[in-house]
C-alpha positions as CSV (number, residue, x, y, z in Angstrom):
1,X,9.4,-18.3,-15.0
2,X,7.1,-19.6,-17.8
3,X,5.3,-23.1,-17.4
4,X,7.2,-24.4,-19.9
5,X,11.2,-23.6,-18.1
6,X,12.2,-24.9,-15.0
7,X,11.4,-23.7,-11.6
8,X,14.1,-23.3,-9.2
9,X,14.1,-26.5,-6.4
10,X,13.5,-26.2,-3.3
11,X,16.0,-26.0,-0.8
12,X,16.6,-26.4,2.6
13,X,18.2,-23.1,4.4
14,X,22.3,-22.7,3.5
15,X,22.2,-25.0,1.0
16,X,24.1,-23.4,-1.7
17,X,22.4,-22.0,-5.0
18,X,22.7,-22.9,-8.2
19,X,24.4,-20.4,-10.5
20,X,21.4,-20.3,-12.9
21,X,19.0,-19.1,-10.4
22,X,21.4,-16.7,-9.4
23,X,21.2,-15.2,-13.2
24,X,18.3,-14.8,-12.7
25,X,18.0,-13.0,-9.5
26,X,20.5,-10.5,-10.8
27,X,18.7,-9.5,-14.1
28,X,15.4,-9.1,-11.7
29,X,16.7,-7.6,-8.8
30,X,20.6,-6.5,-8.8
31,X,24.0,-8.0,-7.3
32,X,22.6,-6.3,-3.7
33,X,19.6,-7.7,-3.7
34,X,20.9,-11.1,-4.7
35,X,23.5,-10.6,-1.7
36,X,21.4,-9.9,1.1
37,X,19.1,-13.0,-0.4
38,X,21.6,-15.4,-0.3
39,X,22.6,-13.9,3.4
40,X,18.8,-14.9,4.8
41,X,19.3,-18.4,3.5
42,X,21.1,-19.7,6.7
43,X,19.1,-17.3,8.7
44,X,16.5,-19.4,11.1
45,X,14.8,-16.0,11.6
46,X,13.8,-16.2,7.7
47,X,9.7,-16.9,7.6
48,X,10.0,-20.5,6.0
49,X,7.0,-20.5,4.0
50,X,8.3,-17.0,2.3
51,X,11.9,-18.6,1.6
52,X,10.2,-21.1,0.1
53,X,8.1,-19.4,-2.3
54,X,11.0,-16.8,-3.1
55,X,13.2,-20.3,-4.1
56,X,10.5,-21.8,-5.9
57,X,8.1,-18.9,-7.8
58,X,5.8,-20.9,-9.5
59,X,5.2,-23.1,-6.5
60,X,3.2,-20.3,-5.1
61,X,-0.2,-20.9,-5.2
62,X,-1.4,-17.9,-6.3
63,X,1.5,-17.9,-9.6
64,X,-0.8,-18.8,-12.0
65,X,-3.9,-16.2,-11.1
66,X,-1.2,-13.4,-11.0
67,X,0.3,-14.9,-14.3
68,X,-3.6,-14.6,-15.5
69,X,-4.4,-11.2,-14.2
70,X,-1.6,-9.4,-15.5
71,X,-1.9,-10.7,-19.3
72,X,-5.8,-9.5,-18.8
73,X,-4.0,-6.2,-17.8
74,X,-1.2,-6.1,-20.7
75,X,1.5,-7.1,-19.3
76,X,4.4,-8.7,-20.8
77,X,5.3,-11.6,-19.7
78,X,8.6,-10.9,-18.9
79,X,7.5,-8.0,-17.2
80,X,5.0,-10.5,-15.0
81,X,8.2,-13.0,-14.7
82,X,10.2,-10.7,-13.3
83,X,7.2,-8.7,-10.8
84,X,6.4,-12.1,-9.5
85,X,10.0,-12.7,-8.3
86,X,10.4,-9.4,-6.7
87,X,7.2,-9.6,-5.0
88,X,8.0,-13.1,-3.5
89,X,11.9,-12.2,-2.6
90,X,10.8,-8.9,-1.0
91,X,8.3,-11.0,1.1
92,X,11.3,-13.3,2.2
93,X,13.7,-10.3,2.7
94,X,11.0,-8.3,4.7
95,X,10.6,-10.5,7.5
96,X,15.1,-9.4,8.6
97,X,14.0,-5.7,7.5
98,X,11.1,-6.0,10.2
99,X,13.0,-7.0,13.1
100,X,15.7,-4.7,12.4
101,X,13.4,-1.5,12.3
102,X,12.0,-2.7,15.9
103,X,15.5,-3.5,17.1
104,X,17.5,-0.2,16.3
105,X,14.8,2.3,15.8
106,X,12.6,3.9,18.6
107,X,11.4,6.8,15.5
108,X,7.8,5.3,14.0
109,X,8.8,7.0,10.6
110,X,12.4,5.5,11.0
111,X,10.7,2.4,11.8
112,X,8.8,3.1,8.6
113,X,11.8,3.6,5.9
114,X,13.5,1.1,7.2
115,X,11.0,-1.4,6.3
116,X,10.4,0.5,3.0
117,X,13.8,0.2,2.8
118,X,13.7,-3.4,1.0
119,X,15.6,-3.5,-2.2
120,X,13.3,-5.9,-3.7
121,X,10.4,-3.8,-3.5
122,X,12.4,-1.2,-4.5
123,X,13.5,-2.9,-7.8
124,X,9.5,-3.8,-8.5
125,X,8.3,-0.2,-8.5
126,X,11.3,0.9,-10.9
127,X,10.0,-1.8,-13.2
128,X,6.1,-1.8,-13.4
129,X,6.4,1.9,-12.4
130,X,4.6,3.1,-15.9
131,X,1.8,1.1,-14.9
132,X,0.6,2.9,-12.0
133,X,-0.9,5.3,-14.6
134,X,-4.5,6.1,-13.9
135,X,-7.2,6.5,-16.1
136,X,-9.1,9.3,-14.8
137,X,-8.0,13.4,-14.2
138,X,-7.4,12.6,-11.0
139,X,-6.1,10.1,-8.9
140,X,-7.6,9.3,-5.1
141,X,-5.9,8.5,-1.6
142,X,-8.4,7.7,0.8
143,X,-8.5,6.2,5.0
144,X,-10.8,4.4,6.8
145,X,-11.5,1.6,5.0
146,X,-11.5,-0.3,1.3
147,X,-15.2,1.1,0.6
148,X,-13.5,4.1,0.7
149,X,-11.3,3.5,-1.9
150,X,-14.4,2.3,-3.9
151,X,-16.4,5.3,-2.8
152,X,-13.5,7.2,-4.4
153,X,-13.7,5.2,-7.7
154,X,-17.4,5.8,-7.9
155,X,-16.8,9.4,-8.4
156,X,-14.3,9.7,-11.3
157,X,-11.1,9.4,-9.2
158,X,-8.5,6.9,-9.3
159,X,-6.7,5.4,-5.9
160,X,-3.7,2.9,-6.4
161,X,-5.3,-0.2,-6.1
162,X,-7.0,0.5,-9.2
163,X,-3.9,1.5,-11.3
164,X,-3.3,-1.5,-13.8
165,X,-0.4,-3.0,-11.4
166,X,-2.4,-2.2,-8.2
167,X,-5.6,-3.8,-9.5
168,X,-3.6,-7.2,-9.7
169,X,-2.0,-7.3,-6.4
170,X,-5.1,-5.8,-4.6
171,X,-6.7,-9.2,-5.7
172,X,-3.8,-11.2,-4.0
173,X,-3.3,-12.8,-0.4
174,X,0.3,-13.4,-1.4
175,X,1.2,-14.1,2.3
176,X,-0.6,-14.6,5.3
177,X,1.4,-12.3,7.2
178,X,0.7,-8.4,6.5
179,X,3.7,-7.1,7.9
180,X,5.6,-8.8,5.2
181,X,3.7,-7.1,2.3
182,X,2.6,-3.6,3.7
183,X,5.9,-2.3,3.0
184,X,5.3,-3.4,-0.7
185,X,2.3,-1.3,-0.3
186,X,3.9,1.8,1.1
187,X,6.9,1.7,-1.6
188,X,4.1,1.5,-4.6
189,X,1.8,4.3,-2.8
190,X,5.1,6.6,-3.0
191,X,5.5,6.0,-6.1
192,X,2.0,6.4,-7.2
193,X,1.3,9.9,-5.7
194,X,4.9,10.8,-7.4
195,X,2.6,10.9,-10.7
196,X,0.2,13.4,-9.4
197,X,-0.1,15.9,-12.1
198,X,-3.0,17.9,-10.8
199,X,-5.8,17.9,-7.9
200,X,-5.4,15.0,-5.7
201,X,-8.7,13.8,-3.7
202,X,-8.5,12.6,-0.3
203,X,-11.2,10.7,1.4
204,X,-11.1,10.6,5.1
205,X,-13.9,8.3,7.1
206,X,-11.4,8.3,9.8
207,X,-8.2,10.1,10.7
208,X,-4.6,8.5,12.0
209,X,-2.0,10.6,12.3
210,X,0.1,7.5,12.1
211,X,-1.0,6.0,9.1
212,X,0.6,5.5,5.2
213,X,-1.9,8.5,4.4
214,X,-1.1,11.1,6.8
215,X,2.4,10.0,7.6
216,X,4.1,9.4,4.4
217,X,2.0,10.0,1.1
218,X,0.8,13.6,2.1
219,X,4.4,14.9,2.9
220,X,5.3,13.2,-0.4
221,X,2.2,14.8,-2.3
222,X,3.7,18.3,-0.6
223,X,7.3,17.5,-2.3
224,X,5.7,17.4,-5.6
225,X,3.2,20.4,-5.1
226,X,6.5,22.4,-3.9
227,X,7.3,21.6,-8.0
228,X,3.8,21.5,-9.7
229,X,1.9,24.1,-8.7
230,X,-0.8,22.7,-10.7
231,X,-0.7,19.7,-8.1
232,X,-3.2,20.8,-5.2
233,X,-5.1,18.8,-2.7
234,X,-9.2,18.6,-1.9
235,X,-9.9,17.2,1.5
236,X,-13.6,14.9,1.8
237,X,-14.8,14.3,5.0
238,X,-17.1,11.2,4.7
239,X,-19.6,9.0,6.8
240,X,-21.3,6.0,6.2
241,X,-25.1,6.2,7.3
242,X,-26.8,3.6,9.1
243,X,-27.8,2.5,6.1
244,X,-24.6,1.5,4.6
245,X,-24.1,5.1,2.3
246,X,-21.2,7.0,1.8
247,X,-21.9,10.5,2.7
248,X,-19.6,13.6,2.9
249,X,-19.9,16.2,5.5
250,X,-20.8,19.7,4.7
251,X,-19.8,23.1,7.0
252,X,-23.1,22.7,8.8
253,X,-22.7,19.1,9.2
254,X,-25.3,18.2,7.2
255,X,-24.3,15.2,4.8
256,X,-24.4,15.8,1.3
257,X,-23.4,14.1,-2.3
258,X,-20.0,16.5,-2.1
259,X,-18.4,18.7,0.3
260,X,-14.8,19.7,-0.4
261,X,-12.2,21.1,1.8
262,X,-8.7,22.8,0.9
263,X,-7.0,21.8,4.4
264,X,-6.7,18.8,6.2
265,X,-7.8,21.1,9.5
266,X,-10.8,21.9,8.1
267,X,-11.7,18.4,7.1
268,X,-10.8,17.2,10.1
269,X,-12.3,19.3,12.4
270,X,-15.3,18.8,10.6
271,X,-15.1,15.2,10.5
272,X,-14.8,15.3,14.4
273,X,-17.7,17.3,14.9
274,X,-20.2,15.0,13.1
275,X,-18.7,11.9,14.9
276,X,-18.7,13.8,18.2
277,X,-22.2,15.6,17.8
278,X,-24.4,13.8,15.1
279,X,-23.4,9.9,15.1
280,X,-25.5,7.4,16.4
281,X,-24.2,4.7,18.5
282,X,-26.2,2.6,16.9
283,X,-24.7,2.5,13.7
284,X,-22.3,0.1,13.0
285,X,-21.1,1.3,9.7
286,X,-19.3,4.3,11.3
287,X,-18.7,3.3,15.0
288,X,-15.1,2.4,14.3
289,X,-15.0,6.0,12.7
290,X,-16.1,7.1,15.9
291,X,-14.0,5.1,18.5
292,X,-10.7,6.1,16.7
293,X,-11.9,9.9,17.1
294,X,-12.6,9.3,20.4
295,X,-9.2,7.6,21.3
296,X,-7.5,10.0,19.4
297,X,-9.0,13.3,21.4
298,X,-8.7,11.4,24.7
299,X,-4.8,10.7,23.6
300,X,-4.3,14.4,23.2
301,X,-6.1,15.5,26.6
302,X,-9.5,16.0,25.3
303,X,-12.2,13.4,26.2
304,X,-15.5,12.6,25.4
């Protein structure tokens, strides 16, 4: 996928593919993932602009800051070859997984694998998996927000998006559609809290029972502590004060610099009581904090 070789045409859908590309595909992404590619092909579901950009890499326009990036970050360049290709055909492929999840599944977590289920993404985390490494003693999941994640990074932790692969594709639009690269997302974030060795730190500004955090990478974390004992969690409630600061919440709900938390009840709960008793309705940083406490409470029969 170098400047310097040819880039596969484009197409129009069901036209057939040359047998070159299709080399290609199969060193990248396996005889399945090929298959189901070449199946989407005639599909008029398939998101055009993605089919496009999975036929013709280096037409993305984005090819040559991700061909950049990852040489700043070491990579090989057949390693950032072959990434780019799975990244772009698991866009195109995820677009089929989507509708099928909503069509058979009523289950949000089965609705969840399946999307997660796409064998390009798959393929992309068994090859750049060694370079989700991270480069402090501890690595970070956080919710409610990317100046979370930064908050995080500030204190010696280190969440995925700041692993060497993560730092690349955090940088990326890639496609205009979320829903076609969350999935990516979801599959790396598995695979990143699979190399937790030791304390994990969670951040919470906000809590979703339905989100990536809560719903799939702390029943993953548990897995792994059920094997590695030395792998425990520490639970920070935070808030952002009016003033645009990072705070986290302390027993007495005072904010403080640090306050840890061994259970996600205890964080939690005390989350909820700041937001309910001490937030200001003027403060803008934190009001979406506090409207997604108060929808969740009303949801389970206890209103503001």
């Amino acid at each position: 996928m170098r400047p310097a070789q040819d880039a596969a045409p484009e197409r129009a859908a069901g036209q057939v593919v040359h047998p070159a590309e299709l080399a290609v595909l199969q060193r990248t992404a396996g005889n399945a993932a090929v298959t189901r590619w070449l199946q989407r092909q005639g599909d008029p579901a398939v998101r055009e602009e993605a089919r496009r950009h999975a036929a013709d890499p280096t037409g993305h326009g984005e090819w040559g800051t991700f061909r950049d990036t990852m040489a700043q970050a070491g990579f090989p360049n057949d390693v950032t070859d072959a990434a780019w290709q799975l990244i772009l055909g698991g866009i195109a492929e995820q677009g089929q997984l989507n509708d099928e999840a909503m069509a058979e599944y009523a289950d949000r977590q089965q609705q969840r694998d399946h999307r997660a289920s796409n064998s390009w993404y798959q393929e992309l985390v068994k090859l750049i998996g060694d370079y989700l490494e991270i480069d402090t003693p501890t690595l970070a999941l956080w919710s409610g927000g990317i100046e979370v994640s930064e908050y995080a990074r500030a204190k010696g932790h280190t969440p995925l998006e700041t692993t060497p692969f993560g730092g690349v594709v955090h940088n990326l639009t890639l496609t205009s559609d979320w829903m076609l690269k969350t999935p990516m997302w979801n599959v790396l974030s598995k695979a990143f809290v699979d190399r937790a060795r030791g304390p994990v730190h969670i951040f919470l500004r906000s809590y979703n029972s339905d989100s990536v955090l809560i719903a799939q990478e702390v029943p993953q974390l548990r897995v792994v502590m059920a094997l590695n004992p030395a792998v425990h969690l520490v639970w920070h409630p935070v808030y952002t004060t009016a003033d645009g600061r990072l705070m986290e919440i302390t027993k007495s709900l005072d904010l403080a610099p640090d306050a840890t938390y061994p259970t996600r009840d205890e964080c939690v709960q005390v989350l909820y009581d700041y937001l309910r008793i001490n937030h200001n309705l003027g403060n803008a940083h934190s009001q979406r904090a506090y409207a997604e406490m108060s929808a969740h409470l009303n949801a389970n029969g206890n209103p503001q």
